[in-house]
C-alpha positions as protocol buffer text, in pm:
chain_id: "A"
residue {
  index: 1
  type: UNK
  ca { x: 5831 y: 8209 z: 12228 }
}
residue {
  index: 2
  type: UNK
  ca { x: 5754 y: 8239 z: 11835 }
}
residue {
  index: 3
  type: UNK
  ca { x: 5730 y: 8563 z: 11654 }
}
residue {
  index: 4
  type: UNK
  ca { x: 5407 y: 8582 z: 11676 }
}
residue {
  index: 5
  type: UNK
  ca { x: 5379 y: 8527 z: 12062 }
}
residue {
  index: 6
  type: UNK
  ca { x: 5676 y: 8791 z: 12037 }
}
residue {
  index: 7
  type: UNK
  ca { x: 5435 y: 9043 z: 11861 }
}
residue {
  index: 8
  type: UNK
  ca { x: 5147 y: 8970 z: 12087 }
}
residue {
  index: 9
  type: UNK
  ca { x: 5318 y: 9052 z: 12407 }
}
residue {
  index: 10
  type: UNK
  ca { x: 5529 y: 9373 z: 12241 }
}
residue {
  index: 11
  type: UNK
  ca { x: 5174 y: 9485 z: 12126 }
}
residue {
  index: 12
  type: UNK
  ca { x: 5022 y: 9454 z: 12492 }
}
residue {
  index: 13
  type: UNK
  ca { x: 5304 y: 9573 z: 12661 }
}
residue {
  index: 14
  type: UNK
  ca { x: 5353 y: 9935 z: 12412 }
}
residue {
  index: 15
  type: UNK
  ca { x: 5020 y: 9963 z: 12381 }
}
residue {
  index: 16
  type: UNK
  ca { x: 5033 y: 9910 z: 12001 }
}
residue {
  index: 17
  type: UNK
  ca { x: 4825 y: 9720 z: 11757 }
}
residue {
  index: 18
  type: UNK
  ca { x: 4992 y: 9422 z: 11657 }
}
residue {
  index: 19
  type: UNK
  ca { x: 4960 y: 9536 z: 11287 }
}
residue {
  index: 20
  type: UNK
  ca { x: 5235 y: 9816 z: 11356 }
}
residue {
  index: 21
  type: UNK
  ca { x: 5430 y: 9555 z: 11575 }
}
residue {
  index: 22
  type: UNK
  ca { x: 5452 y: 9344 z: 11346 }
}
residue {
  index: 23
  type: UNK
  ca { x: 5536 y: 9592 z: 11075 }
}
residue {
  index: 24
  type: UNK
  ca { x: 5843 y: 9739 z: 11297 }
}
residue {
  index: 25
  type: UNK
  ca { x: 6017 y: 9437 z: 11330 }
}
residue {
  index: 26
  type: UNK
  ca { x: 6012 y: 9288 z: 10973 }
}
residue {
  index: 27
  type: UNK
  ca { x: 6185 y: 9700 z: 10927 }
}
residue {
  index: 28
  type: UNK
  ca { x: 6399 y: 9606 z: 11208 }
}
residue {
  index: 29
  type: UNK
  ca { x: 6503 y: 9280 z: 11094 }
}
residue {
  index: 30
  type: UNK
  ca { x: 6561 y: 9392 z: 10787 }
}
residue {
  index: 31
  type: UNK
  ca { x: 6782 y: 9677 z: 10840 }
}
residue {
  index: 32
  type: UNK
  ca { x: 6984 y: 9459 z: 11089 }
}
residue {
  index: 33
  type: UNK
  ca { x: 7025 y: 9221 z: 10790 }
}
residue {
  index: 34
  type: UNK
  ca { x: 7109 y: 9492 z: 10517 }
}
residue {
  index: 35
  type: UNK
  ca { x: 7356 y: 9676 z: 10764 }
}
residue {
  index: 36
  type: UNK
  ca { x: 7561 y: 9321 z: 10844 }
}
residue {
  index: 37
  type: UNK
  ca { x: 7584 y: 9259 z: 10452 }
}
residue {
  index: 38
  type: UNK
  ca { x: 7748 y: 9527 z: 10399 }
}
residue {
  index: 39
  type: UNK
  ca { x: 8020 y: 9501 z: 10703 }
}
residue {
  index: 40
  type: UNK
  ca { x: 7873 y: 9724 z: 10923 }
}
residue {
  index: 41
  type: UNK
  ca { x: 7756 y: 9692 z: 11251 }
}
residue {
  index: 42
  type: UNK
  ca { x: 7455 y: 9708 z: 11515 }
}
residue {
  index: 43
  type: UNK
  ca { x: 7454 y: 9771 z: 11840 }
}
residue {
  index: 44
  type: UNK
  ca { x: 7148 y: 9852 z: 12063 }
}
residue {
  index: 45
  type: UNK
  ca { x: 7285 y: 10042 z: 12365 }
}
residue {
  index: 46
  type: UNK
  ca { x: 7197 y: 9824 z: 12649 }
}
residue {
  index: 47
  type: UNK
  ca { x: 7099 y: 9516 z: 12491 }
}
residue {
  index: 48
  type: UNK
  ca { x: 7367 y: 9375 z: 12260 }
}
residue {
  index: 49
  type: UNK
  ca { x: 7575 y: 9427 z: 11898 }
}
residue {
  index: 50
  type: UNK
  ca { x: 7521 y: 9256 z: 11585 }
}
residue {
  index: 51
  type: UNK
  ca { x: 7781 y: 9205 z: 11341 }
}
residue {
  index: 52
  type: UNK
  ca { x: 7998 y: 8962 z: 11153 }
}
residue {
  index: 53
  type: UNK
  ca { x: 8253 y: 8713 z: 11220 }
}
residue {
  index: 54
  type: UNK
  ca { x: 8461 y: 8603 z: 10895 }
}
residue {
  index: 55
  type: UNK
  ca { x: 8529 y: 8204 z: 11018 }
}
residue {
  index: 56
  type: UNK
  ca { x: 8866 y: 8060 z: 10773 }
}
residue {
  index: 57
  type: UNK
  ca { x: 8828 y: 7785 z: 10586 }
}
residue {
  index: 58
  type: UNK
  ca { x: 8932 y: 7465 z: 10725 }
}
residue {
  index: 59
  type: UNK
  ca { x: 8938 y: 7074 z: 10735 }
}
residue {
  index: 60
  type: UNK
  ca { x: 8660 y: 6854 z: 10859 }
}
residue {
  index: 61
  type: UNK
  ca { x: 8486 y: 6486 z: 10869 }
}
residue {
  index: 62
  type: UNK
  ca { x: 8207 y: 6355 z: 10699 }
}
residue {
  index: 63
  type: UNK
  ca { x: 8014 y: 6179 z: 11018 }
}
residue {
  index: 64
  type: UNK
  ca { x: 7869 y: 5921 z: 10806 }
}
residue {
  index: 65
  type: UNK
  ca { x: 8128 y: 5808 z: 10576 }
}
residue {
  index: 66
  type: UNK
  ca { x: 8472 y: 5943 z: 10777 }
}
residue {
  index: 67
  type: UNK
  ca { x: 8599 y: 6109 z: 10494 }
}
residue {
  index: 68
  type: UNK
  ca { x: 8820 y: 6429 z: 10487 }
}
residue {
  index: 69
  type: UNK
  ca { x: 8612 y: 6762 z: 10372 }
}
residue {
  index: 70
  type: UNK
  ca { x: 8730 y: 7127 z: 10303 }
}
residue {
  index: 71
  type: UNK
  ca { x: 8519 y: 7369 z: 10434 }
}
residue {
  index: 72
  type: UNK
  ca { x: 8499 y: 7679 z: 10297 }
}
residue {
  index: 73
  type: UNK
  ca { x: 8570 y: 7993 z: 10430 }
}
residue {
  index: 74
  type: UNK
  ca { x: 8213 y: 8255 z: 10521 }
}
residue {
  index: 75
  type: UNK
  ca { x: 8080 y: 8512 z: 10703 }
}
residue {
  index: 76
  type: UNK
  ca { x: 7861 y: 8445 z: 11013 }
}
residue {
  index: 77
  type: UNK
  ca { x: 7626 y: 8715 z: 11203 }
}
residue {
  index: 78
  type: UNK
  ca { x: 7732 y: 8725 z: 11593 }
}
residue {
  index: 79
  type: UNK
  ca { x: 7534 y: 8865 z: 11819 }
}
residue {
  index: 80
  type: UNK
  ca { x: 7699 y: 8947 z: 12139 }
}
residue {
  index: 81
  type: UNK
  ca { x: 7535 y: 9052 z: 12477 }
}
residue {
  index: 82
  type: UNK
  ca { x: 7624 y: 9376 z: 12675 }
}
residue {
  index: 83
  type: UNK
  ca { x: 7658 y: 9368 z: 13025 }
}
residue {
  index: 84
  type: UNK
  ca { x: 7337 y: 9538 z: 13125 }
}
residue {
  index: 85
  type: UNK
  ca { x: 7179 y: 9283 z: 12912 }
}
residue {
  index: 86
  type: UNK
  ca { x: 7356 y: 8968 z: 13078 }
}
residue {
  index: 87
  type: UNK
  ca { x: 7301 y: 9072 z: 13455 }
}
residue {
  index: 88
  type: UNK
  ca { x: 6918 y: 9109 z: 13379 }
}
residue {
  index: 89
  type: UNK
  ca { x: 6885 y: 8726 z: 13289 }
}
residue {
  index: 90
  type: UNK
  ca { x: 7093 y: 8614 z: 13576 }
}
């Protein structure tokens, strides 16, 4: 499913225009992003928490030539299922 498919069916299902669907998640995305640059974290009760994971630096391999890399250390977002979340897809 794209975004817009995403919209579509959030639209049909709230009973929303997808206009102000549309709108809501760019503000949703958005705060999700601002909140995880700063440290924090997000967590939708019942669905999951964002947040991020600081990975260490470390050694790798070029695939293509076989040479020896350093890989720098960075943040990564996570975003980590709940329970209630998990036993609905299975």
């Amino acid at each position: 499913m794209k975004k817009q498919d995403f919209i579509k069916a959030v639209a049909a299902s709230a009973g929303l225009s997808q206009d102000a669907v549309a709108k809501v998640l760019a503000a949703q995305i958005w705060v999700v992003t601002s909140e995880l640059q700063w440290g924090g974290e997000v967590n939708i009760t019942g669905f999951g928490a964002f947040k991020v994971a600081n990975r260490a630096a470390r050694n790798g391999v070029n695939p293509r030539t076989g040479e020896s890399i350093k890989i720098p250390a960075m943040k990564s977002p996570v975003f980590r299922a709940w329970k209630t979340f998990k036993e609905a897809i299975r």
